[in-house]
Structure formats: C-alpha cells, structure tokens
N, C-alpha and C positions, 0 to 999 in steps of 0.2 A: 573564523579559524578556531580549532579546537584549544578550548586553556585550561591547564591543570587546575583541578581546585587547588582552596586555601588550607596550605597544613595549619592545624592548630595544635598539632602533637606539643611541638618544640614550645609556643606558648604558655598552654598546661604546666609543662615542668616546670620553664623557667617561674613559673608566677608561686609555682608551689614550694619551691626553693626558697624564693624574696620571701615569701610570708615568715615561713620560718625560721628565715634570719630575724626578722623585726620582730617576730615574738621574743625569738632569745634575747635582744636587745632591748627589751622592755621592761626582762626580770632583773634581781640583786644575785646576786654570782653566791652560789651556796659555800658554805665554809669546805676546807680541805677535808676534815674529819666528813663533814656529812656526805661528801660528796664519795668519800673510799668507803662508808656503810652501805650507801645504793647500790654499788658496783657503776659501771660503765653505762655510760647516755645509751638508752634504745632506739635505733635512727625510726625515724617518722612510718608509719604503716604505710605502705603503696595502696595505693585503689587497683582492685581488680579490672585487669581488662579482658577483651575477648574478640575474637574476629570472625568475621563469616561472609560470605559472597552471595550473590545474585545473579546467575546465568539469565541473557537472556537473547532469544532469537526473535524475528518479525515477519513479514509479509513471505512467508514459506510457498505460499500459493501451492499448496499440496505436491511437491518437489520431495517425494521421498528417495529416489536413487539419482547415482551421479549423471541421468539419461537425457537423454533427449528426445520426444516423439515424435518432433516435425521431422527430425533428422533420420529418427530410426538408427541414432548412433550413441555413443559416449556422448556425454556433455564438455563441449569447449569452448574457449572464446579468447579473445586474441591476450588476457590479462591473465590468464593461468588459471581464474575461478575451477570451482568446484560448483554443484549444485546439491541439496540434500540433506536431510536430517539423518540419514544413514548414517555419513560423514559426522556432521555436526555430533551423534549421540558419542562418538569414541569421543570427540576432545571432552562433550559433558560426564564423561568415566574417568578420562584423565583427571579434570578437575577434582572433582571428587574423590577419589584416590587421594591426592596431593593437599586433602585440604581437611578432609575428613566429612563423611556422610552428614554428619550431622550439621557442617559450617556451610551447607551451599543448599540455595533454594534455587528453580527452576521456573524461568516465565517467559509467555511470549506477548506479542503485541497487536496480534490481529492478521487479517485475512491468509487465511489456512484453508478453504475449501474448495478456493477456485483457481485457476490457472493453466494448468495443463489439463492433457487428456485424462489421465487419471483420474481427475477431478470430475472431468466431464463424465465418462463412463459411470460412478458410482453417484451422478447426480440425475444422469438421464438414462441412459443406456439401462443400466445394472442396476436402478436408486436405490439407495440404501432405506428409504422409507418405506419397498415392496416385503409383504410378509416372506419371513425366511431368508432376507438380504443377508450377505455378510455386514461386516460394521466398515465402518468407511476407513479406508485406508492411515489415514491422520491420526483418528482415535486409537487406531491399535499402536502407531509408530509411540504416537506422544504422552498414551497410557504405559508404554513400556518405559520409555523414559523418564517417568512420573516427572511431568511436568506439575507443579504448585500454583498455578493459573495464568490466564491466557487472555487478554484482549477482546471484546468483538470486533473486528475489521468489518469496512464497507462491504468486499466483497465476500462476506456471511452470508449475505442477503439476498445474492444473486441468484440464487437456486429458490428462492420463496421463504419462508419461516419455518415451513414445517419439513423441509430439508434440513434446514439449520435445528431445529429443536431436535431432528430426529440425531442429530452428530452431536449437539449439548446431553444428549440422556447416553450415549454413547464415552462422554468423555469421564476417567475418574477424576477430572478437577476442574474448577468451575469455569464458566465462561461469562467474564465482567464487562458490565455496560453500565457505570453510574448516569449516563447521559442516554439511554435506550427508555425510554418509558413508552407506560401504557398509554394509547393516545387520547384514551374515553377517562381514566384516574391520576392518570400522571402520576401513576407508582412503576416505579423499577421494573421493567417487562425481566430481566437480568439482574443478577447478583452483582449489587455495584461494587463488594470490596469483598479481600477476604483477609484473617488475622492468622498470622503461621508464629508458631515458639521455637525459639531458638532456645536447647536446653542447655543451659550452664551448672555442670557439676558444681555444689555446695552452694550456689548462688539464685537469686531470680532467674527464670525464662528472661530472653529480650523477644519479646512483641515485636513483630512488624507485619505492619497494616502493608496489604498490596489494593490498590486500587484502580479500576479497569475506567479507560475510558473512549468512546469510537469514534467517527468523524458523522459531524454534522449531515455530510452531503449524500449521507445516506438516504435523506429524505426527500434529494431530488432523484440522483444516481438508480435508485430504487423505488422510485414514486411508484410502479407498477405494482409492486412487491408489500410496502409498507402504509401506502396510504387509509388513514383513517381506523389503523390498527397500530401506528409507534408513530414517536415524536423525540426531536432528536437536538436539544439546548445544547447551549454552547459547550464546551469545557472548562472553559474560568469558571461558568456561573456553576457549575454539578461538584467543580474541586470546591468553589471557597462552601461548598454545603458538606463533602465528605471528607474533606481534611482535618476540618473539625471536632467532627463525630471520629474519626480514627484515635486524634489525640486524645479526647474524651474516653476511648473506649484503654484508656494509659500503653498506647503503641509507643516503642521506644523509638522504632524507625519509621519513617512513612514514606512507602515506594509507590510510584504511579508508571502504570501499562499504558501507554497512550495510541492509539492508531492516528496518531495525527504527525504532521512535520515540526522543524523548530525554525521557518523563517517567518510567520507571520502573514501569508501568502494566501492568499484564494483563486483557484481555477475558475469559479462559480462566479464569479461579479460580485453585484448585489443582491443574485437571485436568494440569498439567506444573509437573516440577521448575524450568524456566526461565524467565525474565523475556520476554517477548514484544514490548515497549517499553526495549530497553536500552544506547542507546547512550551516554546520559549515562553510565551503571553500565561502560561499556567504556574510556570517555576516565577515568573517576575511579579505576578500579582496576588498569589496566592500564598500566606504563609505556613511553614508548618511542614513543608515537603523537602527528605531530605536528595533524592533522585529519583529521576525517568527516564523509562525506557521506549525509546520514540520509534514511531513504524510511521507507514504508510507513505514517504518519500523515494525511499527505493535507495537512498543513499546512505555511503557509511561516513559515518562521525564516531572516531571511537571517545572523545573526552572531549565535554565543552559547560562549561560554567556559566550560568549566569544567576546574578546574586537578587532575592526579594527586594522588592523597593520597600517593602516597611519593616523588616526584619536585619535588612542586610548581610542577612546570611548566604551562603550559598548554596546553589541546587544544581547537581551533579545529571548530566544527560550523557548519553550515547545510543547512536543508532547503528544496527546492524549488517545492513545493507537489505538486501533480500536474495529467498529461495536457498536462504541455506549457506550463501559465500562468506558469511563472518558472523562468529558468537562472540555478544559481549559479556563482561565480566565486572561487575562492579565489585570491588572490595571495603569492608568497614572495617575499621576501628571502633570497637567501645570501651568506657570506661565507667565502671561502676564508683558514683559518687553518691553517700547517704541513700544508698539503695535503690539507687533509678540508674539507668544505664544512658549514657553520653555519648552520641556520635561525637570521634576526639577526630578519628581521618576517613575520607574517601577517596577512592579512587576509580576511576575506569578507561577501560580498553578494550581492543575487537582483538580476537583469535582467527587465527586462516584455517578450514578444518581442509585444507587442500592436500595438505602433506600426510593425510593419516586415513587408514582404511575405514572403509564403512563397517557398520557393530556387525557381525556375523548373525545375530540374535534376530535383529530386525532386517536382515535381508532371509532371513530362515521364515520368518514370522509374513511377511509381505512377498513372497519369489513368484508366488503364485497368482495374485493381484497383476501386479507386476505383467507379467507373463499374457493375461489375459490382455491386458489392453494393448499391449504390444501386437496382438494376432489382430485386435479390433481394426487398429489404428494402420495399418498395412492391409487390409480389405480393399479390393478394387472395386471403384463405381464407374468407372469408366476408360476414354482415352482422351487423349489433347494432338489435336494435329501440327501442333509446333510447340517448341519449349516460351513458356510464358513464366518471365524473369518480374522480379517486384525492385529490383537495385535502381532501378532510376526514376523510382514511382515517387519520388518525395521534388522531383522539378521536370518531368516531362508527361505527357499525355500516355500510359501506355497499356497495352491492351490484359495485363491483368488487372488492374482496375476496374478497367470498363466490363469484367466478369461479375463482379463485385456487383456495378450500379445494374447491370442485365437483371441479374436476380433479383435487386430492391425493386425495381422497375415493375419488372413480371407480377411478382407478387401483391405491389398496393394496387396494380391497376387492376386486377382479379376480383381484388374486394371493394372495389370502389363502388359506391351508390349514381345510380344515372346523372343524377346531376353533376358529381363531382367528376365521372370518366368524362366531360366534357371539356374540362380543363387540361391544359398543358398538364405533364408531368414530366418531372426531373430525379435526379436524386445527390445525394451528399455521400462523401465516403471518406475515410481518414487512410492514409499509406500504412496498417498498424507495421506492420514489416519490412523491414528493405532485403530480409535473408529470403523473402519468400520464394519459390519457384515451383512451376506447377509442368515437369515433362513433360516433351513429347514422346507419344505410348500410354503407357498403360498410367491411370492417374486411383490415387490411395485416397482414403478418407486421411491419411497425414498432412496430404499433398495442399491438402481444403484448407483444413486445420492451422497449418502454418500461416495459411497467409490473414485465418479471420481470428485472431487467438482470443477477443474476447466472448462473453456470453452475451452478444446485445439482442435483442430483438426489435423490432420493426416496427415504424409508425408512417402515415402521410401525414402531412401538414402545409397549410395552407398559409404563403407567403405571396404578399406584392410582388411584382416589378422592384418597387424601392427598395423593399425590404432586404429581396434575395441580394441585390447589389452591397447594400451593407453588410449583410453575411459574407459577401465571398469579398470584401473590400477586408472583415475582419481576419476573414483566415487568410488574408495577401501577409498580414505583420508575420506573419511564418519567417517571409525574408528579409536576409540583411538590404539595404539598398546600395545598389552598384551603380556609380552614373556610367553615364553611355561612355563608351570609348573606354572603360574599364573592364579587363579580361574576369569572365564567373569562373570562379571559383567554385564546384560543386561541394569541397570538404568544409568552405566556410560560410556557403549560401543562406541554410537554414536552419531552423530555431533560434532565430531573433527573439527577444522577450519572453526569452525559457517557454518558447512554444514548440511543446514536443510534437512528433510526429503522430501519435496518436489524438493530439489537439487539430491536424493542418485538415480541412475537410477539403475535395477538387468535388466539381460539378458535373454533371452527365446531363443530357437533354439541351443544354444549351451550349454556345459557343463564346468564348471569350478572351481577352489577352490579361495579361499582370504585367504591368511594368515595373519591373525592379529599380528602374532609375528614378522613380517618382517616390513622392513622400508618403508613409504611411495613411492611408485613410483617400487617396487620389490614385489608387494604383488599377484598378479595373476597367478597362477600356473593352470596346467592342463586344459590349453583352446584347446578344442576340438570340432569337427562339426562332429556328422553321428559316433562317437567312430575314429575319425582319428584327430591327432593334425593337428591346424589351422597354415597353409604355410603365412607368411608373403602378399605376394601378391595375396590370396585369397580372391576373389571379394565378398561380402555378398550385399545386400540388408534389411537393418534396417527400421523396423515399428519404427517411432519414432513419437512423437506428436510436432507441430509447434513452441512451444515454446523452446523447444530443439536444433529443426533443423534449429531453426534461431540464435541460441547462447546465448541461453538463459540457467545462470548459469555458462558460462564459459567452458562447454569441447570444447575438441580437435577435431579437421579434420571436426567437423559434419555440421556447418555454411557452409564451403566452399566446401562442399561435394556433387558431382552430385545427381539432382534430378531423381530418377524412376518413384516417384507415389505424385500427391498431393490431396487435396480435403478440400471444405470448409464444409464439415458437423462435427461437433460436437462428440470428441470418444464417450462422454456421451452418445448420441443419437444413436449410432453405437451399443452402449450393451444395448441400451432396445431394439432396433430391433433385436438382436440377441436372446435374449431371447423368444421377442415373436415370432420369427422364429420359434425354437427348440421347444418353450412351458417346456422343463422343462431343468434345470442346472445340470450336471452331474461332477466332476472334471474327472472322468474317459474319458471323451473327450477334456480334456484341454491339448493344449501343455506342455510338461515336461523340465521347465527349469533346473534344476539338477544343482543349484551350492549352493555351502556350506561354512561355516567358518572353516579354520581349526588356527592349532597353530603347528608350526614346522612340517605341514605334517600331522596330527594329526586331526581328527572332531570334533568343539567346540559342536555341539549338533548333536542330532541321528536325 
C-alpha cells in the first residue's frame, strides 16, 4: 500500500530550537547596562530553503492523442481514463505555471516507441530511419514538452537499434541506460545519468543527478534484436556503481528513471540472473537515492516508501500508470545548511490529465501524423464471412484464435527444412485481447491490429510429447480451480498467479481438455495429435512468437528448445498478408484447435 514519507521538516526546527536554548543556558547572563548598549538579541539566522518538483510519465507506448486505432474512435474505458501526452503536456504547463519554470524538471521512465499504430507506421510502414523521414512522432511531442530525460524501456528495442538510435539522435534530451552496455566492452551503449541545476538566486545551484535504468529482460524479450551487441545487469548491481559516482560528482538530490516494477517479481523464471521487477530491491539496498520513478508495471502507485536498510533513510517512489492516464509529481524541500543543500521533505502523487484539454501546440504540431495513420489503419484487405468476436478467447475454443494459429501454422511450415516438415506441427498463441473483433464484411488492417497488438515475430521450435504437456500444464495456472459441482464463474476464472492474459498461450494442432477442478500442475487430460494420444518423446514442431520462444513469461523447455524456423517479419504483418492473399476470412478454413474446460471430466461450456 502506498505510505507517506517521513516528514523531517518538523524535526529540523524542533532540534534547532533545543540547541539554542542550551546554548543560552550555558552562558552567564550579561549585566543590564551591557545588555541596553547592544540593543535587542538578534533571533537566530534561518537557513535558506527552496523547493522544486519532478514531473514524471512512463510506459506512454507512443499514445499521443486521446485515440483509439483499433476502434477508430475516442479513447475510453469503463474507469474514465484519458490516453495521451497531448493531455498530459497541459497539466505539465499547469504545473509549471504554478510552480515556476525554473522549480520543475521533466522525466519519463521507458517504453515510448512501441504500442499502437502510430508507432507501428513510423517504425515500418513510414520508418523514421528512411532518408527524408519525418522525425517520429514522440520526438516531436516530447521535444516540445522539453522533457530533461527519459528511461530506455524494453520495448525500445523492438523495432532493432537502429530504429531506436535513429529516435535517440532525434530526441533533444538524453536517453539513460546505466544497465544497457556494450556487449564486446561493457561500457555504457547509453548515457547512464544526467546532472540538471536548479538555479537558486544568491545561493548554490542544487545538483540533481537523474539516472536512467531499463529492464533486464531485454536480453531475452529481444534476443533477436540485441544479442551479442548489449548486455543487460541487474539494477542493484548498475545503481550501487552510479549512485556513488552521482554523490561524488556533489549532487544534492539523486533521482532514479527505472523501467522496472516495485514488487520484486519476475515473469522470466530463472531464465536471468536478475530481478525484472526491482525497484523496491534498488531504494532498499542501495544508498544514496532520494526517489524513483517506476515504469514498466502498467500500474499506478502515486506514494510509497521504503526505507534503505543501511542508511535508514527513506526513498520516495511513484508510478504512473501508463500511456498517458496519470503524471506524477514529486515535490522537494531543501534546506541550505553551511552551504550544501538538505533534502528536509518529499513528497509524491499522480495527477488525472482527464479533466483537461489536449495542448493546442502539439495537436497543431502532430494533426497531420495523426491523420495519416488514421487513413492507414482503416485500409481494407479484405472480407470476414461472419463476425469473429475475441470476448470469450480467454476460456473457450473460439474461432478467432484459430486465425491467429492458421497464420503461425502456414508460415513455419513454408520454411521448414524436409526433414523437420515431417513432423507434426502445432502452434501456441496468447488471448492478447478480449475487445478484439474482426466484422462480418469488409475487414481493415485496424481490425488485424486490434486483435495482435504486439510487435512479435515468429519462430518454430522443437518440443517432446512431455515437454509440450508441461507447457500447456503451465499455462493451465491461468485458472482459479473450481471443484466439480461448483458453478464458473467467467469474471473470476482467470489470472490465478497474476497470470495475465497476454502470459495464458492455448494450443492448435492438437486436442485436449484442462480441468479446472484439478490441482495446478495435474490439470491436462486428453492430449492428443491426429485422434492418437501424444507418446512422451513425440517430436512436434510449435509456431510460437519470439517472445515466447525466448522466455518470455517463464514456460518450460521452450527457450532452450531447438530452432526449425525463425523470421524477423511481424505475425501482425503475416495476417494482413494472409488476408489479402485469400481476399476473404472463412473460419471453415482455420485450423481446429479442439480443447476445452472441463470439471472432473465433465464440459464447463458447449
């Protein structure tokens, strides 16, 4: 739960008070006479103080209007959010306004490139890396809004390097990676800190050090991308090296950008020596750090404390949420003591930029971007001969799914080598959507888009009999368990063990049940391939998508799993070509996954 920091304002005084009583009580009391030639006791000098803030957003996923492209509408959702840095940039002019230019610094926390269409368009479509590109959308928003630096997030990387370098030369303020290195020198690929002044009339600047740090899992998540060019250590171990060198370099504050969460958490297993969620684990073992600003959970936290274990001081967090629904706000107190400046208070909280319009400046500045992918993103590649809904893709068998494993299908078996097209083939696919829907009629590249919204791309991979069973035995913990004679609940079936729907994979090529009534790790009954139960050491071939097949989420055997087939094109991009292949969508041509829930044997739905 979120908990205020420790005020020490109130302590400050009172101690300053006491001293100066006991001084007085230590002196001989001056005579009357000499005490009417001084004149009157001069009360005690105050120390100078001074205040200033820290704005900061996160996981924006290039969300610049309040839009939606799956929808081809406004942005809404049942909690009133907003989406947008459009939004966001008026409350960061409020602030500013109210606080004074010079008291507020601006930062965000990581992944800004990827996520919506937008993103897609000027990474593939439009690339901002083609001569004569415009500049990518983000850079212009977040140059306007002079952001004072920015995180790398995992999904940086997703587009390649030289995507992401081409939007680093593009931004005017740095993009920090103390944990990004060179994979061949193990020096900084990124600028791991930077130092900003706080100018205080008649007094010192206050120094504060910002320091960038991104998530480990970069180096599976992106193994296509980043291998044997970056390497990617933990966060403890890159903070206790630059917290050091910040203080060293006489920072009065030390702020940390983290793209990581604060429960301590890993999606990944054991596939990495490092914490993937760890910025709690950076403020608690780390000294030196007075707040962070935490990304890459997707969650808001506007104020949470936890104190150094060898310092015992406290270190002030807040996360934003994402894509723009809340800016946080860190406020400082300092107080100049013998000429060094003293965090005396902090505090933080989240802002709703829901209630206030988008900056005029940067909808003038982006309308036209904008505009473009809106024409993209409503482009027809086809038809659907019945409406294919994704709302009950997360506990029943249903046939936009199976468009999904069709395409993975088509594709690895195209590239497969003679020996390996010998083999069964299957494939894995996660629900990313439950809003998804794909018409009957006329069908959009939005229509696509909605239902595959990340950037994966494609692999085959080579799994047993046992192996596959352990796989889909792992993605069974998805559900709660229900014993038999207990009515399902669909609102409270699934994401047992904060297993999100983008973690739950179903299977195509074979046939099988999940029993909800059974216990974790016992729940897959009747795995079958062709109507014949699967033999232990039965070789299959799995369409699976990169992020999977690199360990991404934590299953079994699939990381260390021989490669058949790999390829950098986009599944996304794989099902509009399919479509406009075909020209129209039929489910009666889709692979028939055939597995179901049941309860003691038993079918939870028809």
């Amino acid at each position: 739960m979120p908990v205020s920091p420790m005020n020490r304002r109130a302590f400050v005084k009172k101690s300053a008070v006491t001293g100066a009583a006991v001084a007085a009580a230590g002196t001989v009391a001056a005579a009357p006479a000499e005490a009417a030639e001084r004149g009157p006791a001069k009360p005690p000098k105050k120390n100078r103080t001074w205040t200033f803030s820290i704005l900061g957003t996160t996981d924006l996923h290039s969300h610049v209007f309040d839009w939606d492209y799956y929808k081809d509408a406004a942005y809404s959702d049942s909690k009133g959010n907003s989406v947008g840095v459009a939004r966001v940039a008026t409350l960061i002019k409020q602030q500013r306004a109210a606080k004074g230019e010079e008291h507020v610094l601006l930062v965000d926390a990581g992944d800004i490139i990827q996520g919506t269409s937008l993103a897609y368009y000027f990474a593939r479509v439009q690339p901002i890396t083609d001569k004569g590109a415009p500049k990518h959308p983000m850079a212009v928003a977040m140059n306007h809004m002079r952001y004072d630096a920015a995180a790398l997030g995992n999904h940086e990387f997703n587009y390649g390097i030289e995507v992401l370098r081409k939007f680093e030369s593009q931004c005017r303020f740095p993009l920090l990676g103390a944990n990004a290195l060179d994979a061949k020198t193990l020096k900084p690929a990124f600028q791991p800190y930077t130092v900003k002044r706080i100018c205080v009339p008649g007094a010192p600047d206050i120094k504060v050090g910002i320091l960038g740090l991104t998530n480990p899992g970069i180096a599976l998540w992106d193994k296509d991308n980043v291998s044997g060019k970056m390497v990617f250590p933990g966060l403890v171990e890159q903070a206790k090296k630059y917290v050091p060198r910040l203080r060293a370099l006489g920072c009065d504050v030390v702020f940390l950008t983290d793209h990581s969460g604060l429960d301590g958490s890993s999606s990944y297993g054991d596939e990495l020596p490092y914490v993937e969620n760890a910025s709690n684990l950076v403020a608690e073992q780390v000294p030196g750090i007075d707040a962070i600003l935490v990304g890459h959970t997707h969650v808001e936290v506007p104020s949470y404390t936890v104190k150094n274990a060898e310092t015992g001081e406290d270190v002030l967090l807040s996360e934003p949420y994402c894509w723009g629904y809340r800016l946080s706000v860190f406020d400082f107190e300092l107080e100049l003591v013998r000429g060094q400046w003293k965090v005396t208070r902090k505090t933080a909280q989240t802002l709703n930029p829901n209630t206030v319009d988008e900056d005029p400046e940067i909808k003038k500045l982006l309308e036209a971007d904008h505009e473009l992918v809106v024409k993209y993103v409503n482009t027809p590649v086809g038809t659907c001969t019945e409406d294919l809904s994704a709302a009950e893709s997360c506990w029943k068998d249903v046939p936009i799914m199976d468009f999904i494993h069709q395409v993975q299908m088509d594709t690895v078996k195209a590239g497969l080598s003679t020996a390996d097209a010998a083999l069964p083939l299957i494939s894995v696919a996660a629900p990313f959507s439950r809003t998804a829907d794909i018409p009957a009629g006329s069908v959009t590249i939005k229509d696509i888009a909605g239902l595959y919204i990340y950037d994966n791309t494609l692999y085959g991979k080579k799994l047993t009999g046992a192996q596959l069973k352990d796989y889909l035995e792992y993605a069974a913990k998805y559900y709660y368990r229900v014993p038999a004679g207990t009515k399902v609940d669909t609102a409270t079936l699934t994401n047992a063990n904060s297993f999100w729907d983008y973690m739950y994979d179903t299977a195509a090529g074979v046939s099988y049940d999940i029993d909800i009534a059974q216990a974790e790790g016992s729940r897959i009954k009747n795995l079958s391939w062709n109507g014949t139960p699967v033999a232990d050491d039965q070789v299959f071939v799995v369409a699976v998508n990169n992020y999977r097949a690199n360990g991404g989420s934590g299953y079994p055997h699939i990381a260390a799993a021989d490669i058949a087939y790999s390829s950098t094109n986009e599944i996304r991009q794989l099902m509009i070509d399919y479509v406009t292949a075909k020209g129209a969508l039929d489910p009666k041509d889709f692979a028939v996954t055939n597995w179901r829930l049941t309860q003691d044997g038993t079918p939870v739905f028809s």
